[in-house]
C-alpha positions as CSV (number, residue, x, y, z in Angstrom):
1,X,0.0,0.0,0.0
2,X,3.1,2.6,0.8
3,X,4.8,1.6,-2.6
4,X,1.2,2.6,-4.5
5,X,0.9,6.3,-2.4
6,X,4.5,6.9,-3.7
7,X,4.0,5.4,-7.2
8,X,0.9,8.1,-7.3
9,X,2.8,11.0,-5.6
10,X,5.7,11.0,-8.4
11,X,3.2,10.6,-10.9
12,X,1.4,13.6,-10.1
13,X,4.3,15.7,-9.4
14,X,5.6,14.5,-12.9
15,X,2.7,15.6,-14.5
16,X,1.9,19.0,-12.4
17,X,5.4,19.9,-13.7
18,X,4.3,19.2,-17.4
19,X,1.3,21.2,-17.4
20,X,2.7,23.6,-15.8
21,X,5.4,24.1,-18.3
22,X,3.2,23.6,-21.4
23,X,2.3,26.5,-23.6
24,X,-1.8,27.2,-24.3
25,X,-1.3,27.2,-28.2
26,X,-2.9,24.4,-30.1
27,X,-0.4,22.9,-31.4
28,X,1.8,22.9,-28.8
29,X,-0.9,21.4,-26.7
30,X,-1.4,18.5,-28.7
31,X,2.6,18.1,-28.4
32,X,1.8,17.9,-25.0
33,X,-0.4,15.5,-25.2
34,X,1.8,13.0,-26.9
35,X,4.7,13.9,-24.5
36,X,2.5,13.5,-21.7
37,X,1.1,10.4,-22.9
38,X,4.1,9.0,-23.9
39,X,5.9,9.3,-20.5
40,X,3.0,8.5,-19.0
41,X,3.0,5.1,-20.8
42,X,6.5,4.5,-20.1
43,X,5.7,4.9,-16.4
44,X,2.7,2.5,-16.8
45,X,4.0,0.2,-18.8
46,X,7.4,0.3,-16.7
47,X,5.6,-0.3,-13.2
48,X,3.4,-3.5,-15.0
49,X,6.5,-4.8,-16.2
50,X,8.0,-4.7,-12.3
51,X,5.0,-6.4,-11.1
52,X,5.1,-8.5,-13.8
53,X,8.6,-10.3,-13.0
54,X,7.4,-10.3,-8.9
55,X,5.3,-12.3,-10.0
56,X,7.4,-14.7,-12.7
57,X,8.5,-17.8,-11.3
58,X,12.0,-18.3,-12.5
59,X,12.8,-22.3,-13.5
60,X,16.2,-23.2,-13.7
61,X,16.9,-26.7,-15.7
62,X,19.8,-28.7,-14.8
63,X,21.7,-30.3,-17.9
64,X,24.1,-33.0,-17.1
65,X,27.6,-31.7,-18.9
66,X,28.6,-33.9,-22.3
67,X,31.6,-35.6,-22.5
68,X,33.8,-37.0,-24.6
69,X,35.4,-40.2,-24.6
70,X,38.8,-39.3,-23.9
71,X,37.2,-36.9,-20.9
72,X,34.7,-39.5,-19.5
73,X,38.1,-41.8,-19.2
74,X,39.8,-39.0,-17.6
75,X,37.3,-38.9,-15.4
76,X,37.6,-42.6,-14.6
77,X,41.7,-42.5,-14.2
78,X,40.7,-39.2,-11.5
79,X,37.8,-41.5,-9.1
80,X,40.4,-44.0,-9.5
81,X,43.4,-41.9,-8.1
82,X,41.4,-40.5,-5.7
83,X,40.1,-43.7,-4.3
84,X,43.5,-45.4,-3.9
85,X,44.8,-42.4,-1.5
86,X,46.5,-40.2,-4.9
87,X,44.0,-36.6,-4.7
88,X,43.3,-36.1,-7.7
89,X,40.7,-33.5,-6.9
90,X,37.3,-33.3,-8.7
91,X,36.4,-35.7,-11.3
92,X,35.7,-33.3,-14.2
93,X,38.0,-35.2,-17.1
94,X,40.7,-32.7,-17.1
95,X,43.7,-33.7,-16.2
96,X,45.5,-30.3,-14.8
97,X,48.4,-30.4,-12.8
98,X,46.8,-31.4,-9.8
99,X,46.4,-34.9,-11.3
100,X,49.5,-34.9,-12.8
101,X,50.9,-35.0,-9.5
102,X,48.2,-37.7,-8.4
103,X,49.5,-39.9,-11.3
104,X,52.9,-39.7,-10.4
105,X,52.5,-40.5,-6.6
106,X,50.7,-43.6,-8.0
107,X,53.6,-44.1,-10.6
108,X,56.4,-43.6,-7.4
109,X,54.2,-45.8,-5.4
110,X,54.7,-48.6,-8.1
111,X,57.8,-48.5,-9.2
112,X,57.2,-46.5,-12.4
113,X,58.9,-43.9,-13.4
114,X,57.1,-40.5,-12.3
115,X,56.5,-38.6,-15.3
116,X,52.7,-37.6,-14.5
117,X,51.8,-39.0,-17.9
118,X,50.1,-42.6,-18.1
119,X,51.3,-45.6,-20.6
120,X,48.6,-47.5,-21.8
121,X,49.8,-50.5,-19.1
122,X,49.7,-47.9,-15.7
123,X,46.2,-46.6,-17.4
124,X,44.7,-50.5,-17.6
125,X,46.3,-51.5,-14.3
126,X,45.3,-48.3,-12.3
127,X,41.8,-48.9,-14.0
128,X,40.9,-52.4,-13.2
129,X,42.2,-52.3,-10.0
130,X,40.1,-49.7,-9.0
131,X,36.8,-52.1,-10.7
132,X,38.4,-55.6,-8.9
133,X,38.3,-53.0,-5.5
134,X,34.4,-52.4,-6.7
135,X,33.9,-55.6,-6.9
136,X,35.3,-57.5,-4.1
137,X,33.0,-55.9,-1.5
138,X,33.7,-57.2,1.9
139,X,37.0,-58.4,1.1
140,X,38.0,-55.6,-0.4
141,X,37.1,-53.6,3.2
142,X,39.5,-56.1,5.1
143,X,42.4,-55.9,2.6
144,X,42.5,-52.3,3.3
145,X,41.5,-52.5,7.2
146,X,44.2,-55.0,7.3
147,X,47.1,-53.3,5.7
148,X,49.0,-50.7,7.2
149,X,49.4,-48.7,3.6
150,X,45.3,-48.8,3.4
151,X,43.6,-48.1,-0.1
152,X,46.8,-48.2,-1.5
153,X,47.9,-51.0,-0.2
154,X,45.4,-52.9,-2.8
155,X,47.3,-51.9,-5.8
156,X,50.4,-53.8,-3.6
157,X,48.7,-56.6,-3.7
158,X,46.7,-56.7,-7.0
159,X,50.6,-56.1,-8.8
160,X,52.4,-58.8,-6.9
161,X,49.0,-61.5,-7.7
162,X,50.2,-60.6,-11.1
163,X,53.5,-61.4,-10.8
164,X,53.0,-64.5,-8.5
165,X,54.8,-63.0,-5.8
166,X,52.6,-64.6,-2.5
167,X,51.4,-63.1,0.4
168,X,52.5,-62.7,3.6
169,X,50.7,-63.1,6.9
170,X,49.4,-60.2,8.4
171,X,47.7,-58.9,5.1
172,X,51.0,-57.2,4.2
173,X,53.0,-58.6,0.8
174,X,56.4,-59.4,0.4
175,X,58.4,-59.0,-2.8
176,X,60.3,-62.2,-4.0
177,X,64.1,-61.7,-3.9
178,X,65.1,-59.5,-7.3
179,X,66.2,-61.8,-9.7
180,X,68.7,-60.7,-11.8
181,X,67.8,-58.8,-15.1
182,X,67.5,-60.8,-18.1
183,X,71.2,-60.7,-20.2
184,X,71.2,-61.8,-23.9
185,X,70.7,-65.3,-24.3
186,X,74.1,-67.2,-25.4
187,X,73.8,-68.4,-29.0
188,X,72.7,-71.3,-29.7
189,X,75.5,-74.0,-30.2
190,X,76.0,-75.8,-33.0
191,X,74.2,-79.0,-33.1
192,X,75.3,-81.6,-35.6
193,X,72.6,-83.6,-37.2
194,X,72.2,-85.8,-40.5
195,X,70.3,-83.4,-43.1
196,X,68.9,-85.3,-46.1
197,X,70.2,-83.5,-49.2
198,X,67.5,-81.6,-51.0
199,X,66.8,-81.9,-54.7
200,X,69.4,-79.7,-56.7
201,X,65.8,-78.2,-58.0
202,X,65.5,-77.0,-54.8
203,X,67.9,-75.9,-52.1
204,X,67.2,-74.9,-48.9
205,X,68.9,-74.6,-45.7
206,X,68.9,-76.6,-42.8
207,X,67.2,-75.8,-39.6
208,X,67.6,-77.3,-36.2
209,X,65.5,-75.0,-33.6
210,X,62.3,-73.9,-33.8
211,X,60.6,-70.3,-34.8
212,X,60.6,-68.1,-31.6
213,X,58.3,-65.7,-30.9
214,X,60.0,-61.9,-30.3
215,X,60.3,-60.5,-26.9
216,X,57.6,-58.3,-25.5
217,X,59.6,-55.4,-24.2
218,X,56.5,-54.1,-22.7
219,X,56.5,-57.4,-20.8
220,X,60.1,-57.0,-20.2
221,X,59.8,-53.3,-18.7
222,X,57.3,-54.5,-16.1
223,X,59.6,-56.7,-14.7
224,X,62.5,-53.9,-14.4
225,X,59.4,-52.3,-12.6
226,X,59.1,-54.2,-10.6
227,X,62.5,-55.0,-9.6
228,X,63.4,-51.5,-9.3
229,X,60.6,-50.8,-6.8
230,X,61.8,-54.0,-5.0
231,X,65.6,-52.2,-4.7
232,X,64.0,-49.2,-3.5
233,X,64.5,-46.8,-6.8
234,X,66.6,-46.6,-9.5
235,X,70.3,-47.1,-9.0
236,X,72.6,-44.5,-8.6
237,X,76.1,-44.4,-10.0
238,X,77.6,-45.0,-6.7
239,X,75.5,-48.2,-5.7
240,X,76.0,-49.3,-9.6
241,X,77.2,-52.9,-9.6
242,X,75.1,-54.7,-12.4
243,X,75.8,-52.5,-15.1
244,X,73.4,-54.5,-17.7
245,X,70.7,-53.9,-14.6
246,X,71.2,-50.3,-15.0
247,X,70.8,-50.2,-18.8
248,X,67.4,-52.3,-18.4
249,X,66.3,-49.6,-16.1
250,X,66.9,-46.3,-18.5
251,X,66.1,-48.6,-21.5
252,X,62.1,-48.7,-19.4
253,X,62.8,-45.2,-18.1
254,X,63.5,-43.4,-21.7
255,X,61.4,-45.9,-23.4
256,X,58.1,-44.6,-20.9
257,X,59.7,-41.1,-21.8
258,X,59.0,-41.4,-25.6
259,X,55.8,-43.1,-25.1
260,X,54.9,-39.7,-23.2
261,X,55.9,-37.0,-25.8
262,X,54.6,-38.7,-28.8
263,X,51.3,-39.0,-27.0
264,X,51.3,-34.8,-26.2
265,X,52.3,-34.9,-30.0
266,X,49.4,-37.2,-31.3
267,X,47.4,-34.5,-29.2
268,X,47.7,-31.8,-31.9
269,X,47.4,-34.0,-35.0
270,X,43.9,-32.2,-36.1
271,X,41.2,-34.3,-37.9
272,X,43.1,-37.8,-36.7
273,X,42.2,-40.2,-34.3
274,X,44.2,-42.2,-32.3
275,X,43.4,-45.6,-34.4
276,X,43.9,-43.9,-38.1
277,X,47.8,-42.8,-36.5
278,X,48.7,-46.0,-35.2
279,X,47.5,-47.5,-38.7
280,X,49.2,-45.2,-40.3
281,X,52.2,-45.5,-38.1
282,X,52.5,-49.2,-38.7
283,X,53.8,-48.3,-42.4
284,X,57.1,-47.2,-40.4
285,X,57.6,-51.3,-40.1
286,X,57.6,-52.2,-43.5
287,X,59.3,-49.5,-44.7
288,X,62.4,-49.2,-42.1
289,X,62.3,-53.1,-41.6
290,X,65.9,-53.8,-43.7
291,X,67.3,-50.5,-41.8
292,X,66.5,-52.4,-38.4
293,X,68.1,-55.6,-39.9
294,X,71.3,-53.5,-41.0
295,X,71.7,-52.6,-37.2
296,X,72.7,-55.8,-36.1
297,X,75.0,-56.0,-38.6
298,X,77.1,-53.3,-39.4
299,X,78.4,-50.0,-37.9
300,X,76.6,-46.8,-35.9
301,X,78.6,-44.8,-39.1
302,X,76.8,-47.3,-42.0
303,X,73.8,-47.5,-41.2
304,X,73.1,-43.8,-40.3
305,X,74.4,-42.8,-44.3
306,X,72.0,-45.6,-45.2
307,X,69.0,-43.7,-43.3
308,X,70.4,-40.6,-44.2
309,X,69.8,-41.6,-47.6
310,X,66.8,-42.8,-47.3
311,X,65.3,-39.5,-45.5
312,X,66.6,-37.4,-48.4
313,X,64.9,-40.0,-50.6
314,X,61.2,-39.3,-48.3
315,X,61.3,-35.0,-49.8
316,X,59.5,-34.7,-46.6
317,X,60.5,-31.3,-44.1
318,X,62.5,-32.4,-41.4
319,X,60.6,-31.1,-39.1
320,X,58.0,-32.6,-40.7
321,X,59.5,-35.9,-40.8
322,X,60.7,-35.8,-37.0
323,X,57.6,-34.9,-35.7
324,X,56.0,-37.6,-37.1
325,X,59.1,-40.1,-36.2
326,X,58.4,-39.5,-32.8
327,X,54.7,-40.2,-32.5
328,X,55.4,-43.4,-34.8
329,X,58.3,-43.9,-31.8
330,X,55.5,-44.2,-29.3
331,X,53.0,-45.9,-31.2
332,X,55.6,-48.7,-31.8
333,X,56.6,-48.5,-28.4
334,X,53.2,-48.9,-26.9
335,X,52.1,-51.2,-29.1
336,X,55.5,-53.3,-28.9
337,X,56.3,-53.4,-32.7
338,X,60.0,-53.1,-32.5
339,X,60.4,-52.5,-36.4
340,X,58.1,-49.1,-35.7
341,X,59.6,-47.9,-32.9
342,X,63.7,-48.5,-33.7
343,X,62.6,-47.3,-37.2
344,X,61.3,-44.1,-35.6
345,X,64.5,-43.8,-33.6
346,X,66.6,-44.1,-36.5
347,X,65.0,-41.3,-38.4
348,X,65.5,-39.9,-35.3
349,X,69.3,-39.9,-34.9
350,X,69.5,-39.3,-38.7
351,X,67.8,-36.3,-38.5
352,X,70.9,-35.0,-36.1
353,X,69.3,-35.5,-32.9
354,X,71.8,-37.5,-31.5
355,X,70.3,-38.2,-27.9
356,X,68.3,-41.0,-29.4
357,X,71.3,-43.2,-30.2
358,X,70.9,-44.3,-26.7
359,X,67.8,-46.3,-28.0
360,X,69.7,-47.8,-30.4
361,X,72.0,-48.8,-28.0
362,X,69.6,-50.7,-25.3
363,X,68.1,-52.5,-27.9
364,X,71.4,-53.8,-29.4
365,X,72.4,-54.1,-25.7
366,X,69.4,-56.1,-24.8
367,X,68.1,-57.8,-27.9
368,X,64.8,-56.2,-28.5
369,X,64.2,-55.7,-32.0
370,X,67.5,-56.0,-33.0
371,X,70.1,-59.0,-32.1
372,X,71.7,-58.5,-28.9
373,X,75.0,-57.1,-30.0
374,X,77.0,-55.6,-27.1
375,X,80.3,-54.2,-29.8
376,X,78.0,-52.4,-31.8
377,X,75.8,-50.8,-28.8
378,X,78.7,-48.9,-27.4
379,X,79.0,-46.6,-30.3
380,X,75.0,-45.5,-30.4
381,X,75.3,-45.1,-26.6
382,X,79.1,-43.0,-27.1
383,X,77.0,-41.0,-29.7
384,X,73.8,-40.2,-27.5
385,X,76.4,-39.5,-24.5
386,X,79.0,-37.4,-26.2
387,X,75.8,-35.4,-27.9
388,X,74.8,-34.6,-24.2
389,X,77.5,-33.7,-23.2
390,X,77.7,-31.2,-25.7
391,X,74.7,-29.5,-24.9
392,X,72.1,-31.1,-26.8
393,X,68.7,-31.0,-25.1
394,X,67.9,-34.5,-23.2
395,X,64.9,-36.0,-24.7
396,X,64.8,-38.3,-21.5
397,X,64.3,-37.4,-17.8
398,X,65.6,-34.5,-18.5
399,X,65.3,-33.2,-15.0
400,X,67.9,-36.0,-14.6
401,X,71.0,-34.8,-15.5
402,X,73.3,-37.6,-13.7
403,X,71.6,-40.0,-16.1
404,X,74.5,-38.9,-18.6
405,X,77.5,-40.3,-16.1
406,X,75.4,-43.1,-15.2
407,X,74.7,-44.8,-18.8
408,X,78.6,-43.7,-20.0
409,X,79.7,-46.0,-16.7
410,X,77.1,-48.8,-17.6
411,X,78.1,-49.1,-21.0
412,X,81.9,-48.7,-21.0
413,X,82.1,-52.6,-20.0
414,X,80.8,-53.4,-23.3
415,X,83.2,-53.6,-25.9
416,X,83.6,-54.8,-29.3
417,X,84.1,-54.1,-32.9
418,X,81.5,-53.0,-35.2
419,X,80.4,-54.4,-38.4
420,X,81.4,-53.7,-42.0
421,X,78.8,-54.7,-44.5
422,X,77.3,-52.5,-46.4
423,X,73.7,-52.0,-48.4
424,X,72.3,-50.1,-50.8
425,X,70.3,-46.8,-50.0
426,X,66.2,-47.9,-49.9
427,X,64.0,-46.4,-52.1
428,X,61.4,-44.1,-51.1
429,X,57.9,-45.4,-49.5
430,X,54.8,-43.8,-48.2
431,X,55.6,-42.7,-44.7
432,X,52.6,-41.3,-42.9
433,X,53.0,-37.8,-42.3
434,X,51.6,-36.0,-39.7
435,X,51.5,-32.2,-39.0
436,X,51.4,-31.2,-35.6
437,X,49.6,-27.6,-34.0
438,X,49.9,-26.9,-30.7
């Protein structure tokens, strides 16, 4: 009632003031008129208006936020983290640094090397351990209650079921003693046998042993995993006394390092998914597969003028061509095809960034992809070393600038001399080719 004896009081005033001012000539009157009327319709129509949205009833509707695939799995790697004691903060599928933190407490809490970024193997693990700790209900509440490192604690156990390692009593695990890392197996001695003599019309060679399967060294690098969590971290230069254990563990280390960066690569490959680069990355295979051969058999010098060549033959940029390299590095690396990822590498060091000769060197020094060849390893590690040393930018750990000292110590025990064959220059194949924006 107060607000309507107001309303009426500066309406009156408003218009006592109008009339007041207002000539008495006609036309000027019916000016007056309209000005009067119009401002009295703005003040009408203004106070409806104000009553009007007293009245409104304001509805606010909730919409659930979309995500994407990637981002709902983001999501799940975050309620995963946070449940095993790693805050991760909110769920929201963005992985800020916050969770980059989270992931590398739960990478330090396994053994794995703490880079913040995920392999495809942490992502599965940390994944279906959390659903095995959904599932398991009661049991899963006494595993916890029982052991002293709690949520965590179940990712303990879940790793060492894996790797057959028993339990102890008390709800606590032990680790089995660390077996020694795996060396090159000896070759094969020769094994006479009576061979039937083909038909001229046919020769052929004879063959005592089996086909083998390659080495997984995705397989291979949980092991070091786990023995380096067993030994309490990575070895220093001053405990070093395995140096063939040391190289297995910056083999992993640079090998999870490589998987990282080409993944933050991949990231800004517009218009490709991640299925259309790994099956355009597996053309790296086919293409570099006599290059891979030629590094088992002759020298660091040789077979980088043979991928040299072979890089001029492509006509693609270099950066280009790098860029590309090293997402086909990961691919092959996460998808264990050794031809993709030591092709990658040799593209790699062709391209004059030395620092990747060290991959070179742990698979000659440990027999993945290439045959274990400890003369001709020295040289790719010598190159990657000496590069560093120089001042080249460290592609791996580089926060970790005592890794330099520690592989040159490792590998100086290795000795040998290195090949001489040589092989023609290969021609030119479709590479994929992938152009990066960040």
């Amino acid at each position: 009632m107060k607000s309507g004896l107001i309303g009426s009081a500066v309406l009156s005033a408003v218009l006592s003031a109008i009339l007041i001012a207002t000539p008495a000539t006609r036309a000027h009157a019916d000016a007056g008129d309209a000005l009067v009327g119009g401002i009295i319709g703005g003040i009408v129509g203004g106070a409806i208006v104000n009553e009007n949205n007293k009245k409104r009833t304001v509805r606010k509707v909730y919409r659930a936020p979309v995500y994407s695939p990637e981002r709902a799995q983001n999501r799940e790697v975050q309620t995963s983290l946070n449940y095993f004691g790693f805050p991760a903060g909110t769920p929201d599928g963005v992985l800020g640094g916050r969770s980059r933190a989270a992931i590398s407490q739960y990478q330090a809490h396994l053994g794995y090397p703490p880079t913040g970024y995920l392999s495809e193997y942490e992502k599965s693990f940390l994944l279906s351990s959390y659903q095995r700790a959904m599932a398991g209900g009661a049991m899963t509440h006494q595993q916890i209650a029982s052991n002293p490192m709690g949520s965590r604690g179940l990712l303990t156990i879940y790793r060492d079921e894996a790797a057959g390692v028993p339990p102890q009593t008390g709800g606590t695990m032990a680790f089995a003693a660390p077996a020694p890392a795996p060396i090159p197996a000896p070759e094969a001695p020769v094994v006479e046998a009576a061979v039937e003599s083909a038909p001229p019309s046919a020769p052929t060679l004879p063959s005592f042993l089996g086909a083998t399967g390659s080495r997984s060294l995705a397989s291979h690098c949980n092991t070091v995993s786990l023995l380096t969590n067993t030994n309490g971290g990575f070895t220093t230069i001053q405990a070093m006394s395995d140096p063939n254990a040391v190289l297995n563990e910056q083999f992993c280390l640079a090998r999870t390092y490589a998987i990282a960066t080409g993944e933050d690569l991949a990231a800004g490959v517009q218009g490709v998914g991640v299925a259309e680069i790994e099956a355009q990355c597996d053309s790296f295979g086919p293409v570099m597969k006599d290059h891979v051969a030629a590094l088992s058999l002759k020298s660091r010098d040789a077979v980088l003028q043979d991928v040299s060549g072979f890089v001029l033959s492509t006509g693609m940029a270099p950066q280009q061509l790098a860029a590309t390299s090293k997402i086909c590095l990961s691919v092959g690396y996460r998808t264990d095809d050794m031809d993709v990822s030591v092709g990658s590498a040799l593209i790699l060091a062709a391209l004059g960034e030395r620092a990747y000769g060290e991959l070179m060197g742990h698979h000659l020094s440990q027999g993945f992809g290439a045959t274990a060849r400890a003369d001709l390893a020295r040289d790719w590690y010598d190159m990657a070393v000496t590069a560093l040393e120089a001042g080249q930018p460290a592609v791996f750990a580089p926060g970790q600038p005592e890794r330099i000292a520690l592989i040159r110590a490792a590998a100086l025990g290795q000795t040998g001399q290195a090949g001489t064959m040589t092989a023609p220059v290969q021609p030119a194949s479709a590479l994929p080719s992938f152009t990066v924006t960040k």
